[in-house]
Structure formats: structure tokens, C-alpha cells
C-alpha positions as a printed NumPy array, in Angstrom:
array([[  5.876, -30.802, -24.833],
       [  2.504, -32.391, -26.042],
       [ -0.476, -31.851, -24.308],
       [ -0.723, -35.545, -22.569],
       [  2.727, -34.981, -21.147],
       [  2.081, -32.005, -19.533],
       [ -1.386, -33.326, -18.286],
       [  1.212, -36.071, -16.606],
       [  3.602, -33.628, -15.283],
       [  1.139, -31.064, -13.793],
       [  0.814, -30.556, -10.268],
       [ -1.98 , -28.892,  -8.395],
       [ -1.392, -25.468,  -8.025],
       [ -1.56 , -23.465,  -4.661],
       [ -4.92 , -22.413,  -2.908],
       [ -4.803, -18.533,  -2.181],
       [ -6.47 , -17.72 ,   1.272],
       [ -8.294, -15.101,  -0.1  ],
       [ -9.935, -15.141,  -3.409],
       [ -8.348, -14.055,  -6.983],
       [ -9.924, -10.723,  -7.611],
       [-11.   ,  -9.427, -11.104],
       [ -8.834,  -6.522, -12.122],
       [ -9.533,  -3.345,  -9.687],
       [-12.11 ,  -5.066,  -7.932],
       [-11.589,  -5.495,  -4.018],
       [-11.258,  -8.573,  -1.784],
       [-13.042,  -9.23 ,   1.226],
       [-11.052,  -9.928,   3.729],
       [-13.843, -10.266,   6.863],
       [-17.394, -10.609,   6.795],
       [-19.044, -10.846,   9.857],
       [-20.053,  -9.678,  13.313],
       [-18.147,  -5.758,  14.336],
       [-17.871,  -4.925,  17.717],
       [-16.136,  -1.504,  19.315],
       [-19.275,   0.43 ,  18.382],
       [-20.865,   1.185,  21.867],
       [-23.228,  -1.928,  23.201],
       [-23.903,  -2.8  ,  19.36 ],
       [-22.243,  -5.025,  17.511],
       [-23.21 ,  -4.72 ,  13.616],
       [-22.998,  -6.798,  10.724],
       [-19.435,  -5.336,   8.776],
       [-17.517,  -5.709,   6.199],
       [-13.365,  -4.986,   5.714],
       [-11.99 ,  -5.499,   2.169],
       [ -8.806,  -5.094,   0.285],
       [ -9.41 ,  -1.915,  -2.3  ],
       [ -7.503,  -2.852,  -5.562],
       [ -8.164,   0.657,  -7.427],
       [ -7.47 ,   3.056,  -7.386],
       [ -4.582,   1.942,  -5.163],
       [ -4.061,  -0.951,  -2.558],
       [ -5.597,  -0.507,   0.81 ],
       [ -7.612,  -1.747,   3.15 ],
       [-11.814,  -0.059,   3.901],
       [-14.376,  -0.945,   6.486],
       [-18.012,  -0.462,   6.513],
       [-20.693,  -1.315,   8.801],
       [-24.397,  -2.321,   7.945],
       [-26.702,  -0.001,   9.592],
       [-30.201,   0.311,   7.601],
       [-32.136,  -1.744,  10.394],
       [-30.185,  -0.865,  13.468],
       [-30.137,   2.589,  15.268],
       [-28.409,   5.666,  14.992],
       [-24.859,   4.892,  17.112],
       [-21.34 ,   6.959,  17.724],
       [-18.303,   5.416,  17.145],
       [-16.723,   5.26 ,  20.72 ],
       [-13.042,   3.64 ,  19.605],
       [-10.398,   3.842,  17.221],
       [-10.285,  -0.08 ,  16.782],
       [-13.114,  -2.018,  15.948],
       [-13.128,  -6.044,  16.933],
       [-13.773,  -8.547,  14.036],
       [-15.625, -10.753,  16.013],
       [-15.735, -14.02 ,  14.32 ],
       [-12.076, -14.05 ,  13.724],
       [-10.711, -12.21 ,  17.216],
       [ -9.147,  -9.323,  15.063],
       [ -8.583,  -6.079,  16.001],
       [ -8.304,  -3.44 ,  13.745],
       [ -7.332,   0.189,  14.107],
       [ -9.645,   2.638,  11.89 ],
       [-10.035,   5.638,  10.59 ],
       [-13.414,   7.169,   9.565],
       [-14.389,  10.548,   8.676],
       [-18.459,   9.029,   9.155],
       [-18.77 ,   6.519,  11.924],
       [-20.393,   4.264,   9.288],
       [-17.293,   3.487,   7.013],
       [-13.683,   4.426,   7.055],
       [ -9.998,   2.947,   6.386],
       [ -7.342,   1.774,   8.244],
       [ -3.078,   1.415,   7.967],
       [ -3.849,  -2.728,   8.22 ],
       [ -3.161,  -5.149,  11.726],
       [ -1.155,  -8.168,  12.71 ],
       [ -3.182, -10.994,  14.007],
       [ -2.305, -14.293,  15.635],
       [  0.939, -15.   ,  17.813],
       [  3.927, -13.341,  16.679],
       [  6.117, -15.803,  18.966],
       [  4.153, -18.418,  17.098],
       [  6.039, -21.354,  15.297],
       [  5.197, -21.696,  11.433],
       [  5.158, -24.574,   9.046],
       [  4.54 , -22.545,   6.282],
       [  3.47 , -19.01 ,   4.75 ],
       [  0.973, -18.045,   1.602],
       [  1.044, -14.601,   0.549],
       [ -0.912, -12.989,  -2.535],
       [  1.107, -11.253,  -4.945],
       [ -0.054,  -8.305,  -6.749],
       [  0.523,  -7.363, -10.593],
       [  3.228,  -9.325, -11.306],
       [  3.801, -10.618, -14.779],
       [  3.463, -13.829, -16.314],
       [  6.672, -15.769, -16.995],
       [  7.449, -19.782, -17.9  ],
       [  8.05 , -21.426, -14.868],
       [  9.509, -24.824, -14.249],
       [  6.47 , -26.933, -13.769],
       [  2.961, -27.468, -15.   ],
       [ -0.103, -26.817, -13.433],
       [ -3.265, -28.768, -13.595],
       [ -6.414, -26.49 , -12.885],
       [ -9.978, -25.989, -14.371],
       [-11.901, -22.864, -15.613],
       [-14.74 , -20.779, -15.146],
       [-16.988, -23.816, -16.682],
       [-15.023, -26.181, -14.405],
       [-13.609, -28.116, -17.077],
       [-10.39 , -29.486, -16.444],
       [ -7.209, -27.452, -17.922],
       [ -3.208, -27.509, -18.168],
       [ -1.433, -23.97 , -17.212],
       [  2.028, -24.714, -19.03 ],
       [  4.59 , -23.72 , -17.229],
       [  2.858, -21.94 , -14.081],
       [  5.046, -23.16 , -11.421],
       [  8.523, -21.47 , -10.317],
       [ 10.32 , -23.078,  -7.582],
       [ 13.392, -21.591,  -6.103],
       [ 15.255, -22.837,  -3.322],
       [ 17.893, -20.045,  -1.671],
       [ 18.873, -19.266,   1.478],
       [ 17.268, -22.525,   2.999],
       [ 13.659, -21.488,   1.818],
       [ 11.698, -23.634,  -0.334],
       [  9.93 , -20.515,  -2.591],
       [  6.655, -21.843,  -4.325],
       [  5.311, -19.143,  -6.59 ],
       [  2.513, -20.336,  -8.632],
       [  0.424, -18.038, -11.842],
       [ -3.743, -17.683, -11.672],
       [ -5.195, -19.94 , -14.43 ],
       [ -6.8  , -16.931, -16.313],
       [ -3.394, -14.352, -15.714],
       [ -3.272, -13.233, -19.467],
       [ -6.876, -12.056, -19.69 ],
       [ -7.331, -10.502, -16.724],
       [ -4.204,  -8.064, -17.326],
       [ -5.112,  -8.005, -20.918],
       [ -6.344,  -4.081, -20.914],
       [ -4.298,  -2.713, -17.495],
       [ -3.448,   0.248, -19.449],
       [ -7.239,   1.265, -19.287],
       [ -6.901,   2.064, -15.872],
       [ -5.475,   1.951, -12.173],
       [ -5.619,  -1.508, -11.441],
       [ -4.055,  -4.115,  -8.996],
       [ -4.568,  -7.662, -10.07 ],
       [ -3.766, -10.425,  -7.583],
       [ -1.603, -12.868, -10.362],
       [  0.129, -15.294,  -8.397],
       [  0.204, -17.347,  -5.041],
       [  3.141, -17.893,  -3.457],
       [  4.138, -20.049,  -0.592],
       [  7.327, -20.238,   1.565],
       [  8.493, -23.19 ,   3.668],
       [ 11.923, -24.469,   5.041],
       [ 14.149, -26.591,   2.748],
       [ 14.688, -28.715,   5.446],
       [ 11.053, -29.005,   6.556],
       [ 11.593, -27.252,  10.121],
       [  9.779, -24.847,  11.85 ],
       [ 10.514, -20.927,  11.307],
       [  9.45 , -17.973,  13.271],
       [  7.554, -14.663,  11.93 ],
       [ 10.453, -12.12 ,  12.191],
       [ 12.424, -14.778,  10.146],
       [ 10.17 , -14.775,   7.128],
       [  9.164, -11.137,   7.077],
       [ 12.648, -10.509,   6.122],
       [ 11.914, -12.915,   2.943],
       [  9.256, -11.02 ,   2.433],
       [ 10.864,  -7.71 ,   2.117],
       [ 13.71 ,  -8.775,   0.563],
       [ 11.125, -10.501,  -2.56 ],
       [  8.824,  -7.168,  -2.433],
       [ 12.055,  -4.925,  -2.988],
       [ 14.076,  -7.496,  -4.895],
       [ 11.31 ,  -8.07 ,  -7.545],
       [ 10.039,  -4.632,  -7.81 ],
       [ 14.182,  -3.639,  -8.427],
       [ 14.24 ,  -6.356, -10.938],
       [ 11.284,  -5.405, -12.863],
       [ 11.657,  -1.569, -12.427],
       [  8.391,  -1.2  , -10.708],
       [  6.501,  -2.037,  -7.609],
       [  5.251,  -5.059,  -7.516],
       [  3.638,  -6.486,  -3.625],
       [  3.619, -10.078,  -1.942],
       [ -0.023,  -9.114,  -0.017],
       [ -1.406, -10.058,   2.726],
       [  0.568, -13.143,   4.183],
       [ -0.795, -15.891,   6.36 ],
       [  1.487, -18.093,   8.622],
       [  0.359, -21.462,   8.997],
       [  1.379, -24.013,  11.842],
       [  2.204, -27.859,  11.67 ],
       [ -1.694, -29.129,  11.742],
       [ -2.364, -26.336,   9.155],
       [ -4.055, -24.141,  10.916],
       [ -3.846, -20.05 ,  10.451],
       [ -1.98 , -18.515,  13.129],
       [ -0.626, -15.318,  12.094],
       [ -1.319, -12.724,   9.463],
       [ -1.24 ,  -9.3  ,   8.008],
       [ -3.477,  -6.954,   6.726],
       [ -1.376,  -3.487,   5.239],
       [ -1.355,  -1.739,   2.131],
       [  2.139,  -2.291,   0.459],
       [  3.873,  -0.437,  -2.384],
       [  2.616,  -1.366,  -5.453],
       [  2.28 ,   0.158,  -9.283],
       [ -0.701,  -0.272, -11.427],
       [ -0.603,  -3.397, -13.686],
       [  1.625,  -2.941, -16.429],
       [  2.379,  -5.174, -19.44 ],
       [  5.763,  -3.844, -20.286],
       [  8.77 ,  -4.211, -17.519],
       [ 11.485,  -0.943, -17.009],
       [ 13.444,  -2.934, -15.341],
       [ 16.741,  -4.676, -15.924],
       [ 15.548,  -7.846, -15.699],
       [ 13.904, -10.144, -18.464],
       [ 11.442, -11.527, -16.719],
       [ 11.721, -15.167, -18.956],
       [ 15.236, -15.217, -17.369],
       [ 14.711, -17.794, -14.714],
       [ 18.505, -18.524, -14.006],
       [ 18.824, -14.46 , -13.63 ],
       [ 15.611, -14.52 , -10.726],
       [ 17.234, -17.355,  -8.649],
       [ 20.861, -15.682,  -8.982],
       [ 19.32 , -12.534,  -7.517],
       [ 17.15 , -13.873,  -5.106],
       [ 20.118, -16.053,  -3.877],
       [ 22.188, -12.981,  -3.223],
       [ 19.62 , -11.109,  -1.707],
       [ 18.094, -13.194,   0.341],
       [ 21.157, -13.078,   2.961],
       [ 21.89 ,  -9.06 ,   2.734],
       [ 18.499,  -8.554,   3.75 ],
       [ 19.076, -11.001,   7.193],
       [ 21.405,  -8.49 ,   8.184],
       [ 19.781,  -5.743,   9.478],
       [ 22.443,  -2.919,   8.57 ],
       [ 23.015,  -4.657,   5.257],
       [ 19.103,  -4.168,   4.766],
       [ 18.772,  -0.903,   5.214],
       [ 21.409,   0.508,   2.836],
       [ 20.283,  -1.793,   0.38 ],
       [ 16.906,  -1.405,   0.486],
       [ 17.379,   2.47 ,   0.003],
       [ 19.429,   1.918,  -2.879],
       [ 16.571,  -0.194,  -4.24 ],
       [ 14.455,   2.114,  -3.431],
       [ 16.217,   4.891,  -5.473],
       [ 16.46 ,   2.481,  -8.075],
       [ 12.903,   1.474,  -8.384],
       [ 12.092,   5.13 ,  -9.247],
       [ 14.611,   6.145, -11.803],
       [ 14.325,   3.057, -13.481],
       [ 10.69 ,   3.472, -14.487],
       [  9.38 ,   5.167, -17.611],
       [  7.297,   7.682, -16.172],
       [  7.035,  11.307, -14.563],
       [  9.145,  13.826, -15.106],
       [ 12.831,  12.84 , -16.421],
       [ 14.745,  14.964, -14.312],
       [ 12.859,  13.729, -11.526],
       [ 14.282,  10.507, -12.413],
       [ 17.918,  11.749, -12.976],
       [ 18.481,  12.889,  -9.211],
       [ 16.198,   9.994,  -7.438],
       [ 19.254,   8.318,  -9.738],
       [ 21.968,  10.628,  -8.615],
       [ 20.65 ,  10.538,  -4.748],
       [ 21.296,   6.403,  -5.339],
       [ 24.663,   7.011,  -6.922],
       [ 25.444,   9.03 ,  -4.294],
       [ 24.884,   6.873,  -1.667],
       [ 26.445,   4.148,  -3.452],
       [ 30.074,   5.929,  -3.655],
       [ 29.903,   6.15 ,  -0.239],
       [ 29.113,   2.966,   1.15 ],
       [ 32.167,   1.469,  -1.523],
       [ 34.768,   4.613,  -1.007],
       [ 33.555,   5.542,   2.451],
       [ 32.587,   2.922,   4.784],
       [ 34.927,   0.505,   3.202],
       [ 37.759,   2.41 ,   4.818],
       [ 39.154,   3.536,   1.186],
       [ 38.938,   7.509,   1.678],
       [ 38.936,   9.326,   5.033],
       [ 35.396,  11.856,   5.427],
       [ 37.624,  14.45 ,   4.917],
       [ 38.975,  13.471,   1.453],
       [ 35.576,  11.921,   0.74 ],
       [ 34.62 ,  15.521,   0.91 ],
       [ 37.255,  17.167,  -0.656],
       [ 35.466,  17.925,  -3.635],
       [ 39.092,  19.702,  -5.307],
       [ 40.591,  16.193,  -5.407],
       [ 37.684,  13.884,  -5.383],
       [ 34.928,  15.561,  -7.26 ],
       [ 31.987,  13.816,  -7.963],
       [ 32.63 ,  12.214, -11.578],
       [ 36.281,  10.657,  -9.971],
       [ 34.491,   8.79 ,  -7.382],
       [ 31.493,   7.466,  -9.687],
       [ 34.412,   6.932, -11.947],
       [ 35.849,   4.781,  -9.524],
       [ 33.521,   3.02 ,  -8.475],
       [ 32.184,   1.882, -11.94 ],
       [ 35.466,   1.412, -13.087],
       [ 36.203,  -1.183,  -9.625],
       [ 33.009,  -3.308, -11.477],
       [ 34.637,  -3.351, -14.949],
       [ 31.628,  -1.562, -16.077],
       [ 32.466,   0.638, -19.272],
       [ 32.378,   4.533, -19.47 ],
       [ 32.752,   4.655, -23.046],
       [ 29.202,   6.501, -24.434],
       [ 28.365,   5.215, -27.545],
       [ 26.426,   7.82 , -30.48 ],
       [ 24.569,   4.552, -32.032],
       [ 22.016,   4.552, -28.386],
       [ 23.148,   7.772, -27.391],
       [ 23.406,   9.969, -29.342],
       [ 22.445,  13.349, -27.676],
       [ 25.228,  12.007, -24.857],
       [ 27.712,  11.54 , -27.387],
       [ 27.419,  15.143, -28.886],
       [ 27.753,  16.487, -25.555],
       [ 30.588,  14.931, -24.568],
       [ 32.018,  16.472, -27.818],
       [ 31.556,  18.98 , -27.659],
       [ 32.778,  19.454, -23.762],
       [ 36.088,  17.746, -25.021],
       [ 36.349,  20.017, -27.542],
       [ 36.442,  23.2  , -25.12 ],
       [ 38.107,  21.18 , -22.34 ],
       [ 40.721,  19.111, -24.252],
       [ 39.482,  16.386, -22.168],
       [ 38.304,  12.735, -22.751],
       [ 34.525,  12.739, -20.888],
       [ 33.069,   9.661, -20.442],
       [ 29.792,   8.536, -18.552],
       [ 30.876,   9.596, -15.351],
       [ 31.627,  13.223, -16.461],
       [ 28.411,  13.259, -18.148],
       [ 25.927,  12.095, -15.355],
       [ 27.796,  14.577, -13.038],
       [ 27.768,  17.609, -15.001],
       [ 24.144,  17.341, -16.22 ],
       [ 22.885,  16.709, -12.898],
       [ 25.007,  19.676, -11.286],
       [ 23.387,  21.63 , -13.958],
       [ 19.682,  20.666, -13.417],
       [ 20.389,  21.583,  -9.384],
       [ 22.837,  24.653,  -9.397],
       [ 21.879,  26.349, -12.373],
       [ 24.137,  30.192, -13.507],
       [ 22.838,  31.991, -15.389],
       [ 26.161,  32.272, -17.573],
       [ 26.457,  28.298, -18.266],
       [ 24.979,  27.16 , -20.835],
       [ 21.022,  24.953, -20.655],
       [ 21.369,  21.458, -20.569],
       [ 18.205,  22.003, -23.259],
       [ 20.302,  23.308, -25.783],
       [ 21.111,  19.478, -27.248],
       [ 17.698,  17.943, -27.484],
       [ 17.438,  14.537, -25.863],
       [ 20.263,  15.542, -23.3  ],
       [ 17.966,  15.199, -20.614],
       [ 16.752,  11.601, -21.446],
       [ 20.181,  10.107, -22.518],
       [ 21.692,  10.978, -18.945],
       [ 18.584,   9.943, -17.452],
       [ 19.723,   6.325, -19.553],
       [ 22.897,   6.184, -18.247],
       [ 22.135,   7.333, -14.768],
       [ 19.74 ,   4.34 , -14.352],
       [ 22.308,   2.488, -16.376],
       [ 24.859,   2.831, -13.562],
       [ 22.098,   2.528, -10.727],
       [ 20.922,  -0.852, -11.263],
       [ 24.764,  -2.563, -12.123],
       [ 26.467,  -0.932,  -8.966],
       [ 23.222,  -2.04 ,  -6.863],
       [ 23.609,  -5.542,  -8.714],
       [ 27.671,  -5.61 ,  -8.086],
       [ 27.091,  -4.825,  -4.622],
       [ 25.08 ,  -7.904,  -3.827],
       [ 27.401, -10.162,  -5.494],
       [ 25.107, -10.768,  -8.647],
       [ 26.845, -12.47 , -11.737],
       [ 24.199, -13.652, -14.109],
       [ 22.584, -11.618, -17.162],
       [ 21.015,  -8.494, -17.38 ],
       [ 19.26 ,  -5.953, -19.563],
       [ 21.357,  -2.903, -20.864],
       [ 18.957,   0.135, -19.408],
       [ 21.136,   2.625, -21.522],
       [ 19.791,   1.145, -24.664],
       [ 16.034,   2.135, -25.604],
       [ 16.547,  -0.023, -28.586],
       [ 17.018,  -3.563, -29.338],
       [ 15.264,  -6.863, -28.907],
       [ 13.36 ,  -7.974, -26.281],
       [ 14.489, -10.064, -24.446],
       [ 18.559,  -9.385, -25.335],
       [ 20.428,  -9.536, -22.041],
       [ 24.027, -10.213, -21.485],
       [ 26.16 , -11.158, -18.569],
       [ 27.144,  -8.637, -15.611],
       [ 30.458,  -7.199, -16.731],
       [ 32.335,  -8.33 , -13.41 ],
       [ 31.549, -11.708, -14.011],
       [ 33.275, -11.875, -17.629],
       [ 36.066,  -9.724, -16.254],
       [ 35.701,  -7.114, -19.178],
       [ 34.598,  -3.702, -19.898],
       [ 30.91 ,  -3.63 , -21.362]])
């Protein structure tokens, strides 16, 4: 699009309500009068720490003021009615697990939140903004609007987002990259408990999608005239800025985003839905990501798997406990076998991206004069790496073993989580390590064949 189209087109972006930081640097969050100190009250501080991880400090101003003992565990933010539970090891400073302020009966008209290290994608809109010299400037494509659920989702990239996570690697940062805001489609009123559950659901859903943890920060409810009325201060899960994405999602994939956020969105306002899910996630989010040690990875994955068979053989009514746990009939590869077979997703391992997996499962047909597929080979390598004999032989012995079920186990993770949820758009292949970026092709259940 030329430039004087999108200076047409642009819309002003969102106002955070607190500041973009630069990367690691912390955000004040109060400034002001502190009470709970005795008689005094002291000139304080409380700010959002950005390095080396998210959380929230307090210090208090003492040079010209006496020497004083704290006498509470909460300290009053007088200027803005807060109170705020501490911690301190020196009655002068300290940290503290983050507050709720404001009415949490209270009717909102809107929420902003602050998200943390998330990465920069083309949205659906331009932005019109200005830079450090105040000179008027287009962000192309800074906007992403996505309305699911009956929520109006506004999520809206900082001006400078590609320098300021332009050396993350250097160090443990946390970058605040976009603002987002949250209203009704319909324009009504909504309470808190209703849009916390949007807010866990994009904190989990986003940091499954991208394979790491990624945070929506420090929301702040707005009412009808615009005023703040509620708000939270905590320390959320949340990686270090990374430019390159684990995950299973390709973050230019729009169409993909909205798909999951429409199936999520739901699950999560059902509360037993959320739970299992969110664990799964959970799972997920660790043995999809690149780092620590691989077999670390491979039973976080297998604890997921796990839990999956169960909720789809279990608690659907399909197996009894007792043949659930009839390990002689059902052992472990059958019911993962099952499962992935019920979501068309193939077990066939192929020796062009897995190679090491391929030899194994070889060589175990050669000795066993049976076919093994995925299933047998996620199974048996994990059983290995927790009930080692002496007598059977190291899962070592075929170099790259290890990582290739690690591939496969994160592999079947993130579809069966994806299947669950009623997800049918495109995805990323996470038992592939090669490829292009950005090559993604449609969930297998949706095309109605094998993968």
C-alpha cells in the first residue's frame, strides 16, 4: 500500500496506563505518599522489575526522615487508596506477590492490559503515531482486531517494537510490546470475574501458540465515564524476549490466532473445562520450547500425553478405570495410538526429519517382527528414560534418539491439545526441525486425512 494510503487508513493506536519500558528496565507503578510504617508516612516508590524476571519491588525514601520499624505486612499507597502486602528482608525496601484494587463487584466498560515480550506480527490495520523526535509516523500494520466469544479484542504493537527487542538474546529481558484492550461486541457492561477468564485463556492460549510464555500485565478495568476502577498488580509467567517462536504457531498466521482464540475462549468459561486444559497447556508450553534438558522435555511431554488419553478414553466413558489400567491389554502405546489415530493424525515416522527415530524403529521391528510407529516409539523411549534395567539396552546407543522422540512427543502434544478444543486451521509441523519458515499446513482432522 503506498505511504499516503496508509497515512489515510491509520488509526490512533491505544494509550497504555503505564509507560512502555526500555528492555529490562522497570515501570513505576506508584509514586507517592506510603503509609503502614508506624506514625510516618514516607515518600515511596513500587515498580514493575522487568529483569531479571517480572515482579513487583517497593522502596521507601528515608535519607531525611528518622530511623523507623516496619510495624505491618501491608503498606497503604496513599495517593491511590492501595494496599499492598510486602515482603522485606530490611524495613526500607522489599517485594511483594502483587494486589487487587478497586471494586471487584464493579461494572466495566472496558479493560487495558500490557503485554509482555510478545512478537511483532502484521496486523489488520494501520497505526498513526510519532517518534522519539515527535515527528509524525505510520506503524504498518500494528493493529489486530479479533472479535470471539462476544469480546471486541484490540491488540495494538509499540511504535519502536523491532529495536527495542533487537538484541534480547544479550540478556534476561521483559519488554512491554503491545497494548491491548478488551470491550463487549455489543457495547454492554461486563463484570471482573468475566474478563479474567479472557485473560487467562489469552496468557495460556498465546504462550501455547508460540511455545513460550508470553504475559497480558497488569490490567486496568475501566467504567462507562472512563474512569479506573479496578486493577492488578502480580507477577505472571513470562519467558525472556525471544526472537525465534518454538511454538506451533506462525505467528504471521492471523486466520490461525482468531481460529484458536475462538475455540478457546469458551473452554476456558467453563471452569472444569479450564482446568484440564490449562494443564495440558501447561505441559505443552514446556516441552515445546527449545531449551533445558531434552529429557526433561520428553516426560513434561509424556505427563501431557498422559493426561490427554485419559480425559478422551477415560472420562468420555470409552474404557472403564479398570481396563484404563489394565496395562496387559491397553498398554500405553495402544491408547496414544488411539487417540492420535481418532484425530487422523499419522504414525508413520519418516527417516528424511527423523532419522535417528526411523533407525530405531528398525531396528525394534527387526527383533520384534512388528510394525512400530510413533506411538511405540514415544512410549518405549520414555519407559526407558524412567525405569531403566540394567540388561536393556541405552536409549544413547542411536545418537539423536533422545531429540527425535523429544520431536514427536511435542509433535503429538500440541495436535491432541489443538483437536481437543475443536481447532481446524493451519499449523506448524513441530516434528520437523527443518524447512521454511513460515510452512504450515492444515490440522489433519479438518482435511479428513492422515498427515
Amino acid at each position: 500500500m503506498p505511504a499516503s494510503s496508509a497515512w489515510l487508513d491509520a488509526d490512533l493506536p491505544l494509550s497504555p496506563v503505564y509507560p512502555f519500558n526500555d528492555p529490562g528496565a522497570p515501570i513505576t507503578l506508584y509514586e507517592g505518599p506510603v503509609g503502614g510504617v508506624g506514625e510516618l508516612k514516607l515518600p515511596g516508590v513500587v515498580q514493575y522489575d522487568c529483569s531479571p524476571k517480572l515482579g513487583i519491588s517497593w522502596r521507601l525514601r528515608t535519607e531525611k526522615h528518622v530511623p523507623f520499624q516496619m510495624e505491618t505486612d501491608t503498606l497503604l499507597l496513599s495517593d491511590r487508596g492501595i494496599e499492598l502486602p510486602v515482603l522485606s528482608t530490611r524495613a526500607v525496601n522489599g517485594w511483594s506477590n502483587g494486589t487487587s484494587f478497586g471494586d471487584p463487584t464493579v461494572s466495566l466498560s472496558r479493560v487495558v492490559a500490557h503485554w509482555f515480550n510478545l512478537p511483532r506480527w502484521r496486523g489488520s490495520a494501520h497505526l498513526s503515531s510519532h517518534n522519539s523526535e515527535g515527528a509524525p509516523q505510520c506503524i504498518p500494520a500494528g493493529r489486530s482486531v479479533y472479535q470471539v466469544d462476544g469480546w471486541r479484542i484490540t491488540l495494538d504493537v509499540r511504535p519502536d517494537h523491532n529495536s527495542v527487542l533487537s538484541d534480547v538474546r544479550q540478556a534476561d529481558v521483559y519488554v512491554m510490546t503491545h497494548v491491548m484492550e478488551i470491550r463487549r461486541l455489543n457495547g454492554t457492561a461486563f463484570t471482573v470475574t468475566e474478563v479474567k477468564s479472557v485473560l487467562s485463556a489469552l496468557h495460556v492460549g498465546l504462550s501455547f501458540a508460540l511455545g513460550r510464555w508470553v504475559a497480558p500485565a497488569l490490567p486496568v478495568g475501566q467504567d462507562d465515564q472512563g474512569d479506573d476502577v479496578w486493577g492488578e498488580w502480580g507477577p505472571l509467567f513470562c519467558d525472556p524476549a525471544r526472537n525465534v517462536s518454538s511454538g506451533w504457531w506462525y505467528p504471521e498466521d492471523q486466520v490461525a490466532l482468531g481460529d484458536l482464540l475462538t475455540c478457546l475462549l469458551p473452554a476456558f468459561r467453563d471452569r472444569r473445562r479450564k482446568q484440564s486444559l490449562r494443564l495440558q497447556m501447561q505441559y505443552a508450553i514446556t516441552a515445546l520450547a527449545d531449551r533445558g534438558f531434552v529429557e526433561q522435555r520428553i516426560m513434561i511431554g509424556a505427563a501431557g500425553l498422559e493426561h490427554l488419553m485419559w480425559q478422551s478414553l477415560k472420562l468420555t466413558g470409552r474404557l472403564t478405570e479398570t481396563e484404563y489400567n489394565n496395562t496387559r491389554v491397553w498398554p500405553a502405546h495402544r491408547k496414544l495410538r488411539t487417540v492420535l489415530a481418532d484425530a487422523k493424525i499419522n504414525l508413520k515416522v519418516k527417516a528424511e526429519s527423523l532419522p535417528a527415530a526411523a533407525k530405531f524403529a528398525a531396528e525394534q521391528q527387526a527383533s520384534g517382527g512388528q510394525v512400530v510407529d510413533g506411538a511405540d516409539i514415544v512410549t518405549r523411549v520414555r519407559n526407558r528414560l524412567v525405569h531403566p534395567k540394567e540388561e536393556q539396552e541405552s536409549v544413547y546407543r542411536i545418537k539423536g534418539l533422545v531429540t527425535d522422540t523429544w520431536l514427536l512427543t511435542r509433535h503429538y502434544l500440541a495436535l491432541l491439545i489443538l483437536h481437543s478444543i475443536g481447532y481446524r486451521s493451519s499449523y506448524q509441523d513441530l516434528s520437523r526441525t527443518d524447512g521454511w519458515v513460515g510452512e504450515t499446513m492444515p490440522a489433519p482432522w479438518a482435511t479428513g486425512q492422515h498427515q
